[in-house]
N, C-alpha and C positions, 0 to 999 in steps of 0.2 A: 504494500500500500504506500509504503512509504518513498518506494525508486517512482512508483507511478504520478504521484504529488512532486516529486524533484522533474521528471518528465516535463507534467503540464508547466511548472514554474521556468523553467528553460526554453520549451519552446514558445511560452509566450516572452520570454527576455527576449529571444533570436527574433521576433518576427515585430517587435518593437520597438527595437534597435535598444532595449536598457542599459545603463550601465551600472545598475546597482545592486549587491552581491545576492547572490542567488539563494540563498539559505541562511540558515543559520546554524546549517549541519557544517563540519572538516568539511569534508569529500563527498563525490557526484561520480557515481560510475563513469569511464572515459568512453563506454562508448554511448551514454547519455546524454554526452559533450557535442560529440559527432554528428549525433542523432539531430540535437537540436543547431548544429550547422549547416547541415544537409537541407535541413528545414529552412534555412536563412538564404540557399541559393549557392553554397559556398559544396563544390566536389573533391570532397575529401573521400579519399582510398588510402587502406591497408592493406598488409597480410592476415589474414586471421591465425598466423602462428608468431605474429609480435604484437596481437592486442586481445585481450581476453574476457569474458564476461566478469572476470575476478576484480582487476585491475578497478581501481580509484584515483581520483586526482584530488585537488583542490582549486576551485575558479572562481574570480571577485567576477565577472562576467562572462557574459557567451559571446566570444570574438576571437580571431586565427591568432592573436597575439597571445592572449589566455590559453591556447592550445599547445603553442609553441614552449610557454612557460613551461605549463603543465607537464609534458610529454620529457623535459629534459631530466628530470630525478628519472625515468625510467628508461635511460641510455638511449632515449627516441628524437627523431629532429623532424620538424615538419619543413618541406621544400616546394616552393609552385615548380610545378613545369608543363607547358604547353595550357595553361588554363586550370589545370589540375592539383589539389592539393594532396602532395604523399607524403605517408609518413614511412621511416627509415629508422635504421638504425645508425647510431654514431660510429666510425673506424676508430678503431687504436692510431691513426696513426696522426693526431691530433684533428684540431678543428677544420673545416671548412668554414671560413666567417664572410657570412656573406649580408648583403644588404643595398639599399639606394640610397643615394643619396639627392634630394631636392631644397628648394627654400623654402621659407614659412609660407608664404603663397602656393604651395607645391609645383613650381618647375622642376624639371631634372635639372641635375649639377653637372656639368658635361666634365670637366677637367676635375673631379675630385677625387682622391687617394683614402686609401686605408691602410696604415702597415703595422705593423707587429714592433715593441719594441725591444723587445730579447731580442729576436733574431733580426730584425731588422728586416724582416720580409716585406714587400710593399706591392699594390694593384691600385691601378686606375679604375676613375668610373666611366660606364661607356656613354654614348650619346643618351642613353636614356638615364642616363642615373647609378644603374647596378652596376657593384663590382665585385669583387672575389678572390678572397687573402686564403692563399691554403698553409697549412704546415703550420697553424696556430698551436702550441700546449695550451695544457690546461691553468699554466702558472703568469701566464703573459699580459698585458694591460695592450689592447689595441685602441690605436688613434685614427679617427677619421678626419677630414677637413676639405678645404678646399679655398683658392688665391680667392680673398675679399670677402671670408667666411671664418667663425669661430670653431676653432676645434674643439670635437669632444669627446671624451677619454671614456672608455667602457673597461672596468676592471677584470680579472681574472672571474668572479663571480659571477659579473652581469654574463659575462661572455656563456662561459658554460651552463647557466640556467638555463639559456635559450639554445646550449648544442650551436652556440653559433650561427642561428638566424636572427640576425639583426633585424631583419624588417624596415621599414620603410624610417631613413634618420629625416628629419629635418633640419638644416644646420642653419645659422643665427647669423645674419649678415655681422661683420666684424663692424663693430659702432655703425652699422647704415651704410659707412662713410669709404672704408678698406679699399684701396685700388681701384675708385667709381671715378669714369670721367665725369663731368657735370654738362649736361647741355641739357637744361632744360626741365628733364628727369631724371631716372636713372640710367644712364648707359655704360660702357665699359669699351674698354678694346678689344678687338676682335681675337686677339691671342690668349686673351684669360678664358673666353670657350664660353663661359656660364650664359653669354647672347641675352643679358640683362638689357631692358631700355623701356623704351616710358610704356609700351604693352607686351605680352609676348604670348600667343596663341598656340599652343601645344596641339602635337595631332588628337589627344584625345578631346583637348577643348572644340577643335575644328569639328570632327566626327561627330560630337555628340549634341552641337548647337542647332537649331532650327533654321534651316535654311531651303530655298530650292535646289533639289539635288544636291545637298551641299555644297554647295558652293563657297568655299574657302574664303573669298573677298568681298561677299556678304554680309559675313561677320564679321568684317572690318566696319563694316558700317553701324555697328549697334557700341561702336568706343565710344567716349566721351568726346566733344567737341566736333564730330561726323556729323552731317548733314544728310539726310536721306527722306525720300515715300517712297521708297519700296521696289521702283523701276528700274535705277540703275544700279550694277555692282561694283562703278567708280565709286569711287568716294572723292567728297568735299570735306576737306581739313580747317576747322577752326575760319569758317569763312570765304577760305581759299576758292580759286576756279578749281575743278575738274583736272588740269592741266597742271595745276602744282603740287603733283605729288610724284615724288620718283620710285618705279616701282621695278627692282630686282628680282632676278632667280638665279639662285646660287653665285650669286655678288655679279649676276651680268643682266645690263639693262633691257629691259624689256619696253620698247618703240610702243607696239601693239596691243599688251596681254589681256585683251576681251574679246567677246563674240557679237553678233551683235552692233559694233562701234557705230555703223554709220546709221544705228537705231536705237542711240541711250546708251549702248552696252552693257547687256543683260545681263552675260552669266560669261564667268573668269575662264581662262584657255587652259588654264592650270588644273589639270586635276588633281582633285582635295585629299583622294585616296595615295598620292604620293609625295604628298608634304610631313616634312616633319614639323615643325614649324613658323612662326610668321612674325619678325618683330617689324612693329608700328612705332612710329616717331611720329610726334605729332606737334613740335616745334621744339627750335632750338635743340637741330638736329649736326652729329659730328659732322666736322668740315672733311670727311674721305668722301663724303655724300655731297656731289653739287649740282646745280643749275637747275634745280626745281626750290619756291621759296617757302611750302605749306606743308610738306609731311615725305615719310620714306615709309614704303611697305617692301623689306625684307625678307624673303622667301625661301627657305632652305629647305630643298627634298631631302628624301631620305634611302638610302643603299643598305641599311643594315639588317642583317638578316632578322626574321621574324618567326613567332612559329609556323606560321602559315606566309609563306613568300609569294603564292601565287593569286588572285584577285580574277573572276572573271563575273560580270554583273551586269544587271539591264533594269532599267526603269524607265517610267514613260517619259524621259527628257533624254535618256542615253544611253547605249550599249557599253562595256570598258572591258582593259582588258591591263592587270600589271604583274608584275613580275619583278623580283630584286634578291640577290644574293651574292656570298662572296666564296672566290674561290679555294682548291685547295692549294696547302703550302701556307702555310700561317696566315693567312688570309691577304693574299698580295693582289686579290684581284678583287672587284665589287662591282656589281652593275645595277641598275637600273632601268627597264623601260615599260612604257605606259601608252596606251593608243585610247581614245573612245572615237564615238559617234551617236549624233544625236540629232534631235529635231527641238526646237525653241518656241514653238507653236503658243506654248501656255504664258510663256517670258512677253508674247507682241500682243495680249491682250488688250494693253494700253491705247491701241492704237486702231481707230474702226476700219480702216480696210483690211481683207482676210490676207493671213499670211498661207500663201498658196506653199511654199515649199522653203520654210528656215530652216535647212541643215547646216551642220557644220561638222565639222573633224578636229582633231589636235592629237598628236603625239608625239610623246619627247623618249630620248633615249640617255642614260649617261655610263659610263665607266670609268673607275679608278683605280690604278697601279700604286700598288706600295715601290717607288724603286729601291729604296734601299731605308735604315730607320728612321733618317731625316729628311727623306723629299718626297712629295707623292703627287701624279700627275693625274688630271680628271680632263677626258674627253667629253663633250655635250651636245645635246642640237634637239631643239624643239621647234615643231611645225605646224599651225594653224592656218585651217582652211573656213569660208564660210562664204554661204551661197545661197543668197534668202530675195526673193521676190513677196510682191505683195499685190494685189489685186483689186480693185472694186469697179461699178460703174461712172465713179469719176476721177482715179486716179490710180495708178502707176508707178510700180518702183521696183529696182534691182539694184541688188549689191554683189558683189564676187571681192572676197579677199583674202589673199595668201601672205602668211607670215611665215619666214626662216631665218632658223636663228643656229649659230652655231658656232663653241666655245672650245678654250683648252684653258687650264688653269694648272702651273705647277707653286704648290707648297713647300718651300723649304723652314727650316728649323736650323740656321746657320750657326748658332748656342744655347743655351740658356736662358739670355736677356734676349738674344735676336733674331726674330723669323720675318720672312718675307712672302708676300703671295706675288704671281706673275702672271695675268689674265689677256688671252688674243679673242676678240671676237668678231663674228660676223654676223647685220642684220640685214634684211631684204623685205620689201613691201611693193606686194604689187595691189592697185586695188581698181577697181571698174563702177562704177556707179551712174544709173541710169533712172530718170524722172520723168514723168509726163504726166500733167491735169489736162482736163477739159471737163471743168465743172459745168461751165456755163459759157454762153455766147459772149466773146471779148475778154472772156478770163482762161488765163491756161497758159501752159507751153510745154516747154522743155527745159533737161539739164541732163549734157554729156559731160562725165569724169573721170580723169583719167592718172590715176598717179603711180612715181616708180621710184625707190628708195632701195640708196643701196650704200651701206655703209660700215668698214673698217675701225677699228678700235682697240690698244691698247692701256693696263692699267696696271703701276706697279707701287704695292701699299708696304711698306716695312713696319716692324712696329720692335719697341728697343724700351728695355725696363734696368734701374740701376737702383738697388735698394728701394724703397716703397714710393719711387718718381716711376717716369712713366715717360717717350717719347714715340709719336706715331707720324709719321712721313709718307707721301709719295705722288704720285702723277698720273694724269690720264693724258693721251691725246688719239684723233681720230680725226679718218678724212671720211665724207661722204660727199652724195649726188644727186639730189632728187628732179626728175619729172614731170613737171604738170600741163595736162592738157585739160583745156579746160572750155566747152560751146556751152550756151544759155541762149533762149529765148524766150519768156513769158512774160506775162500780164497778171498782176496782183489783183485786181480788180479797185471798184469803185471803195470800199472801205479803207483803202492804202490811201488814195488819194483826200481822203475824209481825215485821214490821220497826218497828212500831211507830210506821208512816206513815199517814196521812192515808189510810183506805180508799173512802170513798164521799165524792162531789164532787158540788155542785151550785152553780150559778152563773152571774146575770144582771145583765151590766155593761153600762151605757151612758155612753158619757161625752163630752164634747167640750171638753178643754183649748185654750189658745189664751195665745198672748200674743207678747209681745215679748225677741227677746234681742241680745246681740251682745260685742262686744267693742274697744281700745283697745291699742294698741303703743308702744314705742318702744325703739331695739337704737340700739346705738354700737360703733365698733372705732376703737381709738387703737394707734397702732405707733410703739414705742419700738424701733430698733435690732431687736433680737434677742429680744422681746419683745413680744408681742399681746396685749391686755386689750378683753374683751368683756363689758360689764353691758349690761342689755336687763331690762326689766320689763312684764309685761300685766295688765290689768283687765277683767275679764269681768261679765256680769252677764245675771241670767232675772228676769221677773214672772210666769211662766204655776207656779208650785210650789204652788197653790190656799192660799199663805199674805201671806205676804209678798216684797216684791221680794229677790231673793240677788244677791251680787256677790262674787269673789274676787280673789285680786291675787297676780301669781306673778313674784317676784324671779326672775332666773339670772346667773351671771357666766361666763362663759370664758375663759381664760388660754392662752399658748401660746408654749413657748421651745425656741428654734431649738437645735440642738445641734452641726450642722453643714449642710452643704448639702445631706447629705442624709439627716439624722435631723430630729424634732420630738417634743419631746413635749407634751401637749395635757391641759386639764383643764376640765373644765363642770361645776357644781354650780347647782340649782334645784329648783322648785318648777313644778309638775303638775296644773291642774286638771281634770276632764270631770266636768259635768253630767250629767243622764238626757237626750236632748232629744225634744222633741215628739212624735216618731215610735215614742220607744222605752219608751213604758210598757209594763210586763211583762203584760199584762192576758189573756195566756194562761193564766197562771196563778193567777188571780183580783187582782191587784193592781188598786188602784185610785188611787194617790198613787203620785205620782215623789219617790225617796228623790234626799235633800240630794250634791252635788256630793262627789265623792270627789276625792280629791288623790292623789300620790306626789310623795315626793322623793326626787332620784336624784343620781348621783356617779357620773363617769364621766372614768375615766384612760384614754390613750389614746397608742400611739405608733406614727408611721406611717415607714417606711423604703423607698428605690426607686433601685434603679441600675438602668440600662439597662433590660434583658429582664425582671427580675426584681422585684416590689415585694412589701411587705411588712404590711399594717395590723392592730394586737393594741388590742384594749379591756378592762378590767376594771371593769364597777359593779355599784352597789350601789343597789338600791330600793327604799324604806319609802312603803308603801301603809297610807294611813290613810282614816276613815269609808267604808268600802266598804259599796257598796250590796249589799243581798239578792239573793240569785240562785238559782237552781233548775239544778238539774242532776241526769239519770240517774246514780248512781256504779257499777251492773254494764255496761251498754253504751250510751253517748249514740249509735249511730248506730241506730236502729230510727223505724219509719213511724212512731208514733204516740207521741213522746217525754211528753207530758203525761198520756199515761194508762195510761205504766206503775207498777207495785207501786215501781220504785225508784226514784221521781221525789223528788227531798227536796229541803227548802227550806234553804238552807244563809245565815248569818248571821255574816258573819268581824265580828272587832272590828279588828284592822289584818292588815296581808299583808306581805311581804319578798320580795325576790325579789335573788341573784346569783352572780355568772360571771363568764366568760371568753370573748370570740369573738376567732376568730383566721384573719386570709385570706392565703393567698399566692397568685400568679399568675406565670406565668413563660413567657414564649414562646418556646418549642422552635425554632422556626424562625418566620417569617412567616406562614408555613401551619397550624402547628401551635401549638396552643396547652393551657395547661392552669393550672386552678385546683385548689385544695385549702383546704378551711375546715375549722375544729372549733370546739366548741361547749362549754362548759361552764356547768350552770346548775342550781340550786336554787330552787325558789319555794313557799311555803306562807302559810296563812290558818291564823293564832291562834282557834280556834273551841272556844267554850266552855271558855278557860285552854290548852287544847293545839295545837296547833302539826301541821298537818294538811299534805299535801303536797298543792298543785296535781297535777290527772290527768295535765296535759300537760306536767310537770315530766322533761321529758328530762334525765338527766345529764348524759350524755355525749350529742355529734353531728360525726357527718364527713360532711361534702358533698365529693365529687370528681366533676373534668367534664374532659375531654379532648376537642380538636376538630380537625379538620383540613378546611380549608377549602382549597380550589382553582378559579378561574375558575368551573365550571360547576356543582363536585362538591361536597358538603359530608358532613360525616360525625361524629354526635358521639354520645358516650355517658357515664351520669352515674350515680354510685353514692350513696345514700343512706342510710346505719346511724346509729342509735340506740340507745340502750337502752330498754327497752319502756314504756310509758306505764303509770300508775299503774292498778289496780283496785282493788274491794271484793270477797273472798272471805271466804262464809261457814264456818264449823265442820259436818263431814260430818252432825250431827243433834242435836235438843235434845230435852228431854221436851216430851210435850204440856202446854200452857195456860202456857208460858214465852214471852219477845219478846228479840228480840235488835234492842234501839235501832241505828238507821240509824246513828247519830253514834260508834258502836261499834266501824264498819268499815271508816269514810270511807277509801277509796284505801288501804287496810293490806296491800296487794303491789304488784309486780310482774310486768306481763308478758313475755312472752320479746323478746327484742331484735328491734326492726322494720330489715328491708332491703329493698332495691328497687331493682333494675337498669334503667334505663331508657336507648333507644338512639333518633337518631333520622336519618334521610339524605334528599338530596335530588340529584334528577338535571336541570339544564337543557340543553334544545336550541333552537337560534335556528332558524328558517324563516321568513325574511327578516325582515318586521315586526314579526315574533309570537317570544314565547318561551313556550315549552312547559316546564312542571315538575314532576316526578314527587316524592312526598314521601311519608314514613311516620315516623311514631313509635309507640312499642312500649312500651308501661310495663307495669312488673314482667315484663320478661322469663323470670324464673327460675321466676313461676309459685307465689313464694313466696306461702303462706297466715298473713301477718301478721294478729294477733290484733285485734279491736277491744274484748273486754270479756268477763265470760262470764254468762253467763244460769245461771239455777239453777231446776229443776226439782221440784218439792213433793212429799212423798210422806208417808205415815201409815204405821208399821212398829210394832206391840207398843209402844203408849205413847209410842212417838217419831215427830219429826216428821223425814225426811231429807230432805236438800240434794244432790241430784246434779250437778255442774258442765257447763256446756254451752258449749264453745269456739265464742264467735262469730269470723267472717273478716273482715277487708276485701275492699277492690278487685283481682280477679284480673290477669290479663292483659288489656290492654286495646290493641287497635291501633286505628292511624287511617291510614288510606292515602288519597291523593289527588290531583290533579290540577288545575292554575292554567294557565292562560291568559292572557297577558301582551300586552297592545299598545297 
């Protein structure tokens, strides 16, 4: 009566996540323990001649950490492998000490050690965290740690009560402060490995966040200071255009990386299932990173082997297909590659003509050579196709666009203090683009487009550390060559001319820029005590500006003082350059010259706070945008098929911009299992445009991102709330007399729309059969079905000498599911 009462009392601990002791007996049968983890989701296996119905433990909880405890007075060690928890027997021939190591945030720790101090034995950890010290005794105190991390000392006792499964460590930033460069937030160099910086999206954060298709750059969009309704997978940074964000893969720049582009660009070329993954900069970002002035999205795949390396999968947006392993001989070889295909159908809902055929493709390959234990060489080439028309009874449109990209990168480790990276790449864009309305009699035309990019680049980054300083150097330069052709003939109709815009367009561009550009660094970190000082300076420079050669030069410093061990507070102030480059003449809209480099300079306060479960990081800046280039934007709806030849296309000309806020993230782990973030957003941006003072469209005020998860061995289950206040319009006056105009510049963004929300959910179900895992998956955006606004269109009408304006509520993206199915072996 009395094991059956321990029973029900465990396995309601297991299925309630408790952690309050189980009895008020010693001991609980062990396989009682089991019983009630099996129950909890957790696949634990024995032998039934190393565990017996005899056998008792003692447990303050039902959890694997409690087991491991447990199991170690009866010479037992518990070990995951492939999903599965086994229990063992301990060797005589000491320990096995094994463990991960991550931060209090739980990232993995990439560069950090364990070793033995008697014997001085030592193991790194690998890109995921885990590492593995053999040949421990039982007499020995092991140390774990890692660069810009507190170490921590497990004794001879701890060690052996657990048989040497350390389990998951979390180690304690050393004062906050330890070897962090300062820009902004937290960053570091790229040689201490841990890829700290003011976000970092893990593959299992990407996998398990609510997205379509998962899409990896998506969930970029749900950080703090992003700008987003749900259409595009660019992201807008703290304000920024579209256009100021520079976005790498595996430290090489990426011209293209969406599908989609010349319609919002939907959904990322990157597939999610081969990221490891993702750091976001979101200002006052290191000077190795140039000529974009708003943010860096950092991309790093992953080659390492897994227990299941192979990936084959289909859902209603895509077929895939990966694969990654490393060879034999001490693992001198690694590769990587990954193909899909898919259709985008559910992504162009936004837009009322039918999308008759949005396919696309993408696949990327990579490989890497150990040459010897200090150099290692990585071949790469990633290639995007997309091929999407659109149809109705008044209008017309095709795209065709091919991206190739393709890298080498060799790694040296020249000492100690100094490694160097060495990156050649190559990018190519061809793209085809094809328009036609004929809504109505005297409104309509065309638009043939033609562009071709092709372009060379080298990069070489050193990085040099001397006692707890820090220097990091090096250069880029590159030549390119772009294409354009460019015919136009249409007719905006009678409301362009109402607006006082540009009604009839005609236009025959050919052009073929070319030149050379690149760039110069150098960053330093000095640590005084309680006190970090971070100056870094770059020089940049273009010849292709069909004038003279341009060069700019952008000072930044960062600062950073400790306040305790576990407060910091943090401050970055600089300078911002981004050019036009190569690829990006506006020549859609008849430009024919790339306008001179724009700058910002930003100011950026910052305090970051973390105990235990719980951490904290709050930013406030400030950014003065000076010679900003011309730009063109719809201001009644940017999301329609044929942006350039509507009535509200207007050419807008700021003389400087401003842009600030507030982001603010907390994170907090409920349990192991469960997890959950919460951000808000405060932000203001506008463009001084002829004397006044105009609000960016994408000028959210307010923003709350919340996301709740609960992960378990096989089950996952997460859902994510997204509110705003609504994005800016232009709303006309209900009617004016005839032969009056009301100037475009009259109405620029002069409301509000209704407040944007979106519930989005997503889950996943694994089953092993024997080699193979099986996984069921779905995500759901905008569950609720809400009809978020994108703009509103306005209507013409002739009434008794007046002309009236009827408003016409455009929608975004509905409900949109993705369901699917992976194959794992």
């Amino acid at each position: 009566m009395q094991e059956k009462l321990l029973r029900i009392l465990l396995f309601l601990a297991a299925i309630t996540g408790s952690t309050s002791s189980t009895a008020e007996s010693d001991t609980v049968p062990l396989l009682t323990v089991i019983d009630a983890l099996r129950e909890n989701g957790f696949q634990v296996i024995y032998s039934s001649s190393l565990i017996t119905e005899q056998q008792s433990v003692t447990v303050e909880e039902i959890s694997i950490e409690s087991l491991r405890k447990a199991l170690a007075p009866l010479g037992l060690a518990l070990q995951q492998i492939d999903g599965l928890w086994v229990i063992g027997e301990v060797t005589g021939k000491g320990f096995l000490v094994s463990g991960r190591l991550t931060s209090i945030d739980g990232n993995p720790i990439v560069n950090g050690y364990a070793r033995a101090l008697k014997s001085g034995n030592r193991a790194e950890s690998d890109d995921k965290g885990y590492f593995e010290l053999a040949g421990v005794s039982d007499d020995e105190i092991v140390v774990v740690g890692a660069p810009g991390f507190d170490e921590q000392d497990f004794p001879p006792s701890d060690v052996t009560a657990v048989a040497g499964q350390l389990g998951n460590i979390r180690l304690r930033q050393a004062s906050l402060m330890e070897n962090v460069i300062i820009t902004g937030s937290l960053y570091r160099f790229p040689y201490l490995g841990a890829g700290s910086s003011a976000f970092n999206l893990s593959a299992e954060e990407i996998q398990i966040s609510p997205s379509p298709g998962g899409d990896s750059m998506r969930i970029v969009n749900r950080l703090p200071g992003v700008s987003s309704v749900g259409v595009t997978a660019k992201p807008r940074i703290r304000g920024g255009l579209q256009d100021e964000v520079l976005i790498l893969l595996d430290g090489v720049e990426l011209l293209e990386p969406f599908h989609l582009s010349d319609y919002q660009a939907g959904y990322s070329s990157i597939d999610h299932r081969t990221v490891d993954s993702i750091d976001i900069y979101t200002g006052g970002f290191p000077v190795r990173y140039g000529n974009r002035m708003s943010g860096v999205i950092d991309v790093k795949t992953n080659r390492e082997e897994l227990p299941f390396n192979t990936e084959i999968g289909w859902s209603n947006l895509s077929a895939f297909i990966n694969s990654r392993g490393q060879g034999d001989g001490d693992k001198q070889l690694g590769w990587l590659i990954s193909a899909r295909r898919g259709d985008l159908e559910e992504l162009t809902q936004f837009i009322d003509s039918l999308a008759t055929d949005p396919r696309f493709s993408d696949a990327t390959a990579s490989v890497n050579f150990m040459l010897n234990d200090a150099m290692e060489l990585t071949l790469g080439g990633l290639v995007t196709k997309d091929n999407i028309s659109f149809s109705d009874d008044e209008e017309r449109a095709s795209s065709r666009i091919d991206n190739n990209y393709l890298w080498s990168r060799l790694n040296i480790r020249h000492s100690k203090k100094l490694q160097s990276s060495l990156v050649f790449s190559y990018a190519g864009i061809d793209r085809e683009k094809l328009q036609n309305s004929f809504e109505e009699e005297g409104k309509g035309g065309f638009v043939n487009y033609n562009q071709d990019v092709r372009q060379l680049s080298m990069r070489n980054d050193y990085s040099y550390a001397f006692g707890r300083h820090f220097l990091e150097f090096g250069f880029q330069a590159a030549y390119g060559k772009s294409e354009y052709d460019y015919q136009a003939e249409y007719d905006r109709g009678d409301l362009a001319e109402l607006l006082d815009n540009e009604q009839e367009v005609s236009a025959d561009v050919e052009l073929e820029p070319s030149g050379w550009f690149g760039g110069a660094y150098l960053a330093a970190e000095f640590a005084y005590k309680k006190l970090l000082v971070q100056p870094s300076i770059r020089w940049d420079w273009q010849d292709y500006y069909f004038t003279d050669q341009d060069y700019q030069v952008s000072p930044r410093l960062g600062l950073a003082y400790e306040l305790s061990n576990d407060v910091a507070l943090r401050l970055s102030v600089g300078r911002f350059y981004q050019p036009e480059g190569l690829h990006e003449l506006q020549a859609l809209d008849g430009e024919q010259r790339f306008f001179e480099p724009q700058s910002s300079d930003q100011l950026v306060l910052g305090v970051d706070w973390q105990r235990d479960r719980l951490s904290f990081k709050g930013e406030l800046y400030y950014k003065r945008y000076r010679n900003l280039k011309t730009r063109y934007e719809n201001f009644f709806n940017p999301f329609v098929l044929l942006p350039e030849m509507e009535p509200d296309r207007i050419r807008l000309t700021p003389e400087k911009g401003m842009a600030k806020g507030a982001d603010l993230e907390i994170k907090y782990d409920f349990t192991p299992a469960v997890r959950g973030v919460i951000r808000y957003s405060h932000m203001n941006v506008d463009d001084r445009i002829d004397g006044t003072w105009v609000p960016r469209r994408w000028s959210q005020r307010d923003t709350v991102n919340a996301q709740i998860s609960w992960q378990r061995d096989s089950f996952t289950l997460a859902a994510a709330v997204n509110w705003h206040t609504g994005w800016r319009t232009s709303v006309l006056q209900s009617s004016i007399p005839e032969g009056t105009q009301i100037p475009a510049e009259s109405v620029l963004n002069n409301a509000e729309l209704r407040e944007y929300l979106s519930l989005d959910i997503s889950a996943s179900k694994s089953w092993r059969l024997g080699k193979t895992l099986i996984t069921l998956h779905a995500d759901i955006t905008n569950v609720t079905e809400r009809n978020n606004l994108a703009g509103i269109d306005f209507d013409v009408e002739q009434e008794d000498g007046q002309i009236i304006f009827t408003p016409d509520n455009e929608t975004l993206l509905p409900l949109i599911p993705s369901i699917g199915i992976i194959v794992s072996f």
